[in-house]
Wavefront OBJ file of the C-alpha trace (Angstrom):
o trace
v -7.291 -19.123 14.915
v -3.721 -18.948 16.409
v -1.456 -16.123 15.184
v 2.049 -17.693 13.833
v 5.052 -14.682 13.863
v 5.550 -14.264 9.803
v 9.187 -15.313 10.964
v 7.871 -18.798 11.472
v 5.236 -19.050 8.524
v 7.508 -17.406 5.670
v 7.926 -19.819 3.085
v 11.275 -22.059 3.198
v 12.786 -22.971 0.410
v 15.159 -26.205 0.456
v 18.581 -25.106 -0.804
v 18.451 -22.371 1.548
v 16.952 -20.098 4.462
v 13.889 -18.104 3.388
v 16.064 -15.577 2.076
v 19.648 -15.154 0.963
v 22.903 -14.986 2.853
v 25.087 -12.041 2.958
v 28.089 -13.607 4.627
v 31.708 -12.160 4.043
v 33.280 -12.582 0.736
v 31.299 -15.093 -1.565
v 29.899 -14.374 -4.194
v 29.608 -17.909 -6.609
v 26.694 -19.468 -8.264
v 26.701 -23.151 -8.796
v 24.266 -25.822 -9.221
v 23.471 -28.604 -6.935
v 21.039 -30.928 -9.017
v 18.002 -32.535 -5.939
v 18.794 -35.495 -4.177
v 22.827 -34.867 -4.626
v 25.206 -34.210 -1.972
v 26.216 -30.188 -1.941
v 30.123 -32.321 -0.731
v 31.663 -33.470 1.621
v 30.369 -33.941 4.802
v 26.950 -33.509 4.051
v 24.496 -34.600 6.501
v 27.201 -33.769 9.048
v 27.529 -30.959 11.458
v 25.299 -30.032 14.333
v 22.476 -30.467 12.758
v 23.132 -33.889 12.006
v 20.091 -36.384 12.611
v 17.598 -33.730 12.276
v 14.502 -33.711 10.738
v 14.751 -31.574 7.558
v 11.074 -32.103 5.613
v 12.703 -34.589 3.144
v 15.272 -32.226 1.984
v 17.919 -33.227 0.017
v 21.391 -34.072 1.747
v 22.732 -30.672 0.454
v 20.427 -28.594 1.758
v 20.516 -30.458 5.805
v 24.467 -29.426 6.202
v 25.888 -26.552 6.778
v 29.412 -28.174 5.250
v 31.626 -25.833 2.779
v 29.754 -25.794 -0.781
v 33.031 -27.615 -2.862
v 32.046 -24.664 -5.762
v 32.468 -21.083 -3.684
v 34.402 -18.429 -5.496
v 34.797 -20.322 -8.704
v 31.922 -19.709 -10.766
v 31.162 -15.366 -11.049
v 28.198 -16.082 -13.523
v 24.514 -17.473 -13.294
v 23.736 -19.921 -15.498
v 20.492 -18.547 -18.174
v 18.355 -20.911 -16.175
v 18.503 -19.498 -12.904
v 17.434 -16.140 -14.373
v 13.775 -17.373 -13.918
v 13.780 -14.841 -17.343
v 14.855 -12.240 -16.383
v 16.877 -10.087 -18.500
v 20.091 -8.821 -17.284
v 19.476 -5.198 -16.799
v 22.932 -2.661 -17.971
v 25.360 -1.774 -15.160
v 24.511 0.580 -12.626
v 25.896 3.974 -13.169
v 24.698 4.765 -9.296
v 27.461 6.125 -6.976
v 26.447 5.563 -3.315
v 24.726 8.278 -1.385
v 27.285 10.056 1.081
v 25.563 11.184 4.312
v 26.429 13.258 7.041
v 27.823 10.991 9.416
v 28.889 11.969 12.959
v 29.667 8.758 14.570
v 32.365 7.035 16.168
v 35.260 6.468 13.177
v 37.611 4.069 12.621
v 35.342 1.016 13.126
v 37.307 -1.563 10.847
v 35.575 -4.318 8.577
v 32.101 -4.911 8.064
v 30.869 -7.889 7.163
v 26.848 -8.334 5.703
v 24.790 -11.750 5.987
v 21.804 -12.626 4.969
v 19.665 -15.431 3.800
v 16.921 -14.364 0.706
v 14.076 -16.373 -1.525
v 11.867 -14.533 -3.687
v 12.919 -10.854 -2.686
v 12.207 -9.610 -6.172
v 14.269 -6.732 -8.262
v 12.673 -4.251 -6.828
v 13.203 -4.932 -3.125
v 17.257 -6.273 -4.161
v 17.772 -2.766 -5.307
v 16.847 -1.383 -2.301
v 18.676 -3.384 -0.707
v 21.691 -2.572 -2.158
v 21.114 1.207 -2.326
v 20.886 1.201 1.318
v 23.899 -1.341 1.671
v 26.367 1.004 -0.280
v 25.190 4.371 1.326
v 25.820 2.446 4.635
v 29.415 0.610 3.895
v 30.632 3.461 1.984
v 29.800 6.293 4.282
v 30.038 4.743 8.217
v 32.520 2.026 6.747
v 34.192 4.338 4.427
v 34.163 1.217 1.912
v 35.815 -1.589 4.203
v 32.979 -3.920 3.483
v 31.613 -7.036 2.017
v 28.695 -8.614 1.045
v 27.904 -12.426 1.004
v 24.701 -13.892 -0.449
v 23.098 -17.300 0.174
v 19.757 -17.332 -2.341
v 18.076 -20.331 -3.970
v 14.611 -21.536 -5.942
v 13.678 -18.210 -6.320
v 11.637 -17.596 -9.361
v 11.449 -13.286 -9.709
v 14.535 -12.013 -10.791
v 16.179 -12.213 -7.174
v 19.220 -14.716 -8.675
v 19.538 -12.302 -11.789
v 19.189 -9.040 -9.590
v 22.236 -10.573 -7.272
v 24.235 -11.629 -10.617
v 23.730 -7.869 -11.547
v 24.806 -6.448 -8.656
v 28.345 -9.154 -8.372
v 29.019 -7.902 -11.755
v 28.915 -3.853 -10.731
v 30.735 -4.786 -7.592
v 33.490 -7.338 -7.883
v 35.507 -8.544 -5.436
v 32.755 -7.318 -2.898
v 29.547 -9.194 -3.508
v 29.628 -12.833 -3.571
v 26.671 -15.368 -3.045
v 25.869 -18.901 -3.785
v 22.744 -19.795 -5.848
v 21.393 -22.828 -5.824
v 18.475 -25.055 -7.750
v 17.491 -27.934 -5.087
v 13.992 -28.163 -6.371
v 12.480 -28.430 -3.383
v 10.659 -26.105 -1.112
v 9.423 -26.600 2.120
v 5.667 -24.847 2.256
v 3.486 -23.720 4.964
v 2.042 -27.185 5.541
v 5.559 -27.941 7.091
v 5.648 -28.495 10.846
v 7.021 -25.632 12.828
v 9.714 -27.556 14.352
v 10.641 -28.660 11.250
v 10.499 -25.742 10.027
v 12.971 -23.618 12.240
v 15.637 -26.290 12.152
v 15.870 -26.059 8.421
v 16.194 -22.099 8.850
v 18.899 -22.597 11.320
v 20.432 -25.038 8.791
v 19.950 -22.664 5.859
v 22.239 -19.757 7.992
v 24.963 -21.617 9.102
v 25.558 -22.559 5.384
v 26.222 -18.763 5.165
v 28.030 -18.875 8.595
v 30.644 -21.237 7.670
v 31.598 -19.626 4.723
v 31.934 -16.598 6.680
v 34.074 -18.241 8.852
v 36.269 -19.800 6.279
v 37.063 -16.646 4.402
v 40.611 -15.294 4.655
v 39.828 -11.674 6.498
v 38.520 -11.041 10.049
v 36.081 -8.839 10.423
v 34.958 -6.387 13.301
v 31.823 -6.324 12.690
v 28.703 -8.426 11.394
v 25.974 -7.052 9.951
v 23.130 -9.682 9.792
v 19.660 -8.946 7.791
v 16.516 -10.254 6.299
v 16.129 -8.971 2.922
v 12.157 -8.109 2.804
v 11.455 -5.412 5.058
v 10.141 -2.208 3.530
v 12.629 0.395 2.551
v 15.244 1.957 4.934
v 17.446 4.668 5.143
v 21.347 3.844 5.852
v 20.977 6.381 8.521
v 18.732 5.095 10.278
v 21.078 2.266 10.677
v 24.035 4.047 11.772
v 22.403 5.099 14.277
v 23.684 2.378 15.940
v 27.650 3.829 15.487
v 26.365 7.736 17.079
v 29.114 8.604 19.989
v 26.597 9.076 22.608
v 25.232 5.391 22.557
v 27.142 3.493 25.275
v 29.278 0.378 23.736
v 27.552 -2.520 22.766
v 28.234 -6.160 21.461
v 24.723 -6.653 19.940
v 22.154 -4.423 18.891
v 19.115 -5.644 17.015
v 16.622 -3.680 15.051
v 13.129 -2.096 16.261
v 11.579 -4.055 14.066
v 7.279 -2.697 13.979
v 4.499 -3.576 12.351
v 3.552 -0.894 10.638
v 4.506 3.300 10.361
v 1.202 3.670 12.142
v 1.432 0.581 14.726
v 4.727 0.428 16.836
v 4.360 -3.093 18.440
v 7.388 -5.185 18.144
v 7.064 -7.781 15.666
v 9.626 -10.147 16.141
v 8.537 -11.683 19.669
v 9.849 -14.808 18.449
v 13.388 -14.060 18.856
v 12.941 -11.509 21.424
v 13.595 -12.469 25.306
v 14.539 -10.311 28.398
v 14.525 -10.306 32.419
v 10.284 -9.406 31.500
v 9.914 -11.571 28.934
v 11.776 -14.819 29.341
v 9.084 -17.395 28.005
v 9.489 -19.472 24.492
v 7.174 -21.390 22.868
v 8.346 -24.483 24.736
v 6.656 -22.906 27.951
v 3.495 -22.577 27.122
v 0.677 -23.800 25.843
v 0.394 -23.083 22.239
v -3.514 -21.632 23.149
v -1.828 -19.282 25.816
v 1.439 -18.725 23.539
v -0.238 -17.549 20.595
v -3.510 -15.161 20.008
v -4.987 -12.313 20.477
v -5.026 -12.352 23.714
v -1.473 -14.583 24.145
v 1.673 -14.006 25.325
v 3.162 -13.547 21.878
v 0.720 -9.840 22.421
v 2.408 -9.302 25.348
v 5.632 -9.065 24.074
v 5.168 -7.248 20.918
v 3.346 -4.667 23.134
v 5.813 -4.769 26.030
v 8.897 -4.529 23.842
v 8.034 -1.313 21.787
v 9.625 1.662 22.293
v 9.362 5.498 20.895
v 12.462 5.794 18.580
v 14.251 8.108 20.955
v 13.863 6.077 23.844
v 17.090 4.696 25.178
v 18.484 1.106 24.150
v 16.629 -1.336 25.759
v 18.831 -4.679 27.646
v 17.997 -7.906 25.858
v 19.018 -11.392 26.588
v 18.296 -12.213 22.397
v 16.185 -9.939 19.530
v 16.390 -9.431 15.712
v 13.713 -7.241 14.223
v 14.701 -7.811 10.877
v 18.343 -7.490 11.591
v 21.543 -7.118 13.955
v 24.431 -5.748 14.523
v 27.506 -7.998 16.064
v 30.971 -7.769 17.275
v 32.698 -10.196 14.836
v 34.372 -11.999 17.335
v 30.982 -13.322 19.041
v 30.651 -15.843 16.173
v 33.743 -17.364 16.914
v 32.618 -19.948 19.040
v 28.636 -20.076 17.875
v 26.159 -20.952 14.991
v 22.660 -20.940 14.125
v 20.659 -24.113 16.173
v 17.260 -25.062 16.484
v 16.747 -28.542 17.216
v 13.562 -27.315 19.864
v 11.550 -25.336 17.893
v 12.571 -22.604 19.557
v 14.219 -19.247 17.395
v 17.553 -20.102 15.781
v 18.214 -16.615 17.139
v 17.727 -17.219 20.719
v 20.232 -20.120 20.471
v 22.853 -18.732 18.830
v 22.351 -15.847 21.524
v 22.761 -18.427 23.925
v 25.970 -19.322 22.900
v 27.116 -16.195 22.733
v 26.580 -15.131 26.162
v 27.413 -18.761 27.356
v 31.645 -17.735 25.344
v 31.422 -13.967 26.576
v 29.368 -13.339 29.698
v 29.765 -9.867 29.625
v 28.233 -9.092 26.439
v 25.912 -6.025 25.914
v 22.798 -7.432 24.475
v 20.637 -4.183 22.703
v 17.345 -3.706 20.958
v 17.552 -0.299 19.433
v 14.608 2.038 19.290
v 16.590 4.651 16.869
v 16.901 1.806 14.612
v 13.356 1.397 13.411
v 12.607 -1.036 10.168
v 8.656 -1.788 9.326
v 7.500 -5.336 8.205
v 6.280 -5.888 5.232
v 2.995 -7.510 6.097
v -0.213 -7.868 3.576
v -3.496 -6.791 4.633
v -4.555 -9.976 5.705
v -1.707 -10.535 8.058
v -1.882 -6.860 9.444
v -5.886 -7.816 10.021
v -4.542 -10.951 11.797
v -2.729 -8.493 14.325
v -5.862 -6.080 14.374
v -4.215 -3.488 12.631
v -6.424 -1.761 10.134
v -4.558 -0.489 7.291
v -6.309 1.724 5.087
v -4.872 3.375 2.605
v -1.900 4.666 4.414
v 1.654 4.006 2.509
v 4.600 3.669 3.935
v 8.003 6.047 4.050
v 11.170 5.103 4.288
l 1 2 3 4 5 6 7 8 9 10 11 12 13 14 15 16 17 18 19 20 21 22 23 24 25 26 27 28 29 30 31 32 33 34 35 36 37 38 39 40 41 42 43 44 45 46 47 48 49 50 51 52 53 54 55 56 57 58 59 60 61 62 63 64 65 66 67 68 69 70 71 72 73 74 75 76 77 78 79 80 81 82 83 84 85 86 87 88 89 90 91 92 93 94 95 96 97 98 99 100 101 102 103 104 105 106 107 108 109 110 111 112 113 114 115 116 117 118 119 120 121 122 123 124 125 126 127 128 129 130 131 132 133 134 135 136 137 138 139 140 141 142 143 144 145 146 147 148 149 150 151 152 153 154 155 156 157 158 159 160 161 162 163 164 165 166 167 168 169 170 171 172 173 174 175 176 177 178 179 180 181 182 183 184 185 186 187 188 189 190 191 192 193 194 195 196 197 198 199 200 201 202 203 204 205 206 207 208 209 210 211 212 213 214 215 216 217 218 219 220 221 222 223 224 225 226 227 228 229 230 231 232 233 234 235 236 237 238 239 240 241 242 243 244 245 246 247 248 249 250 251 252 253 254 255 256 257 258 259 260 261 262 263 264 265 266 267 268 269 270 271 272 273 274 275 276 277 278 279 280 281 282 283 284 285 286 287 288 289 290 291 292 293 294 295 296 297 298 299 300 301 302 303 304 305 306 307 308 309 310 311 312 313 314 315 316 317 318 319 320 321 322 323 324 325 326 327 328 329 330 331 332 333 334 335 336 337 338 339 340 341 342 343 344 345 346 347 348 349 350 351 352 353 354 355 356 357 358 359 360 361 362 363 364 365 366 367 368 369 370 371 372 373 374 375 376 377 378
């Protein structure tokens, strides 16, 4: 049977990417009923003409939603419910920090479904340790998250309501969700949709920002250290560096060969045969072999990675957004473009900066990794 990356099986709902947006300064819930128009312009933009798997016109455009940053409560009904849980008394973690200072404005996006309470909190403990200790505050947060049904809209309204004027997100109820049964093609395109949703409302916000931090919500635990490594004074500048994304503590293949392409590994999907793409024995194990690195190896020149998540000069989205009208990553394209607007750009996969999937047993199986009872640290 072929092996799919988990990037291009993971369950897609319609309103949004398979997980939430962290953009820059949103943070609004609003309802857009199924089968209405999230505004004006809808159906418009680059992704125009598209196939999106009989989505409704709001979720195929990545135009302005006409509600952002008017609406700082959820509505009972997208609790899924969930109780609201009291404020957080937590102060973030301070950590010795070394690195380069004076760094500027951070901005975080993401795209989330179905990341659960638990996983949110993490989240967000390892989001404030990191913005208040590298970024010394100067950060925001901006959260695109719909049809989830555990907690992850009520988790979000919890932490916009600790955090004002920081955390902002959209939630929306399309009622629709685009399974596994959905063609891959299909598939990535409405991913690529689902981020530039976020995108745009990063770009519309008031504030610049020198920095982007962009993330998938459902990787196992990390430490906000392990993340700054990115900032330490010996590591030569960079425009981009992406995570070392593995699949396991006890397996250090690189996951993410979807997204990942350099001067030894320059094939997509597109140039293969999907027999000699994926499997066991495909190129797809090539990669994920090829690509790993010890964590104290030295950054390793990429023409496009994410493992989970990235780290961008903010001025590289000026010119680009998320496209996928191939089937190929929506990561490799916008990596395109950003090379195409700024030639010169350092292009990064970090080993220091080492995240762990969180794949079930079957999946890990899949892979030939035998898990056992081994659990995982942080």
């Amino acid at each position: 049977m072929a092996i799919l990356p988990r990037r291009a099986l993971r369950n897609v709902a319609a309103g949004g990417a398979a997980a939430a947006v962290v953009t820059f300064m949103y943070y609004t819930f609003s309802q857009t009923p199924a089968g209405t128009s999230a505004g004006a312009g809808a159906g418009a933009g680059a992704g125009a003409g598209l196939p999106h798997a009989n989505l409704p016109a709001a979720a195929a455009t990545d135009a302005p939603h006409p509600h952002a940053e008017t609406t700082p409560w959820v509505p009972k009904k997208y609790l899924d419910g969930c109780d609201m849980q009291p404020p957080s008394t937590r102060a973030p973690r301070l950590f010795p920090y070394g690195g380069k200072a004076n760094l500027g404005r951070l901005a975080i996006m993401s795209i989330a479904h179905n990341i659960g309470r638990t996983k949110m909190q993490a989240v967000r403990e390892g989001i404030e340790d990191f913005g208040h200790t590298v970024f010394k505050g100067d950060y925001q947060v901006f959260v695109f998250e719909n049809d989830s049904n555990d907690c992850t809209a009520a988790a979000l309204a919890e932490w916009r309501r600790d955090d004002p004027g920081r955390v902002h997100a959209i939630t929306e109820r399309l009622n629709a969700v685009a399974p596994r049964g959905v063609d891959h093609n299909r598939r990535i395109s409405m991913i690529a949709q689902f981020r530039n949703r976020a995108l745009r409302m990063l770009k519309e916000h008031k504030d610049k920002f020198d920095y982007v931090w962009v993330m998938d919500f459902d990787m196992l635990p990390w430490k906000a250290e392990t993340i700054a490594t990115a900032f330490r004074k010996s590591l030569p500048d960079w425009d981009m560096v992406c995570a070392n994304g593995v699949m396991s503590d006890w397996d250090l293949r690189y996951y993410d060969a979807f997204a990942y392409r350099s001067a030894a590994f320059p094939k997509s999907l597109n140039d293969l045969p999907q027999g000699k793409y994926f499997g066991l024995k495909g190129y797809v194990m090539s990669v994920m072999k090829g690509a790993a690195r010890s964590v104290d190896s030295d950054p390793s020149p990429v023409d496009s990675c994410f493992g989970g998540m990235a780290l961008y000069r903010g001025h590289l989205f000026d010119d680009c957004k998320y496209e996928s009208n191939d089937g190929d990553c929506e990561h490799v394209h916008l990596h395109q473009c950003m090379k195409k607007h700024n030639p010169k750009a350092s292009f990064n996969m970090l080993p220091s900066m080492k995240l762990v999937y969180d794949l079930d047993q079957a999946e890990l199986a899949g892979y030939g990794v035998n898990m056992g009872n081994r659990a995982h640290k942080a």
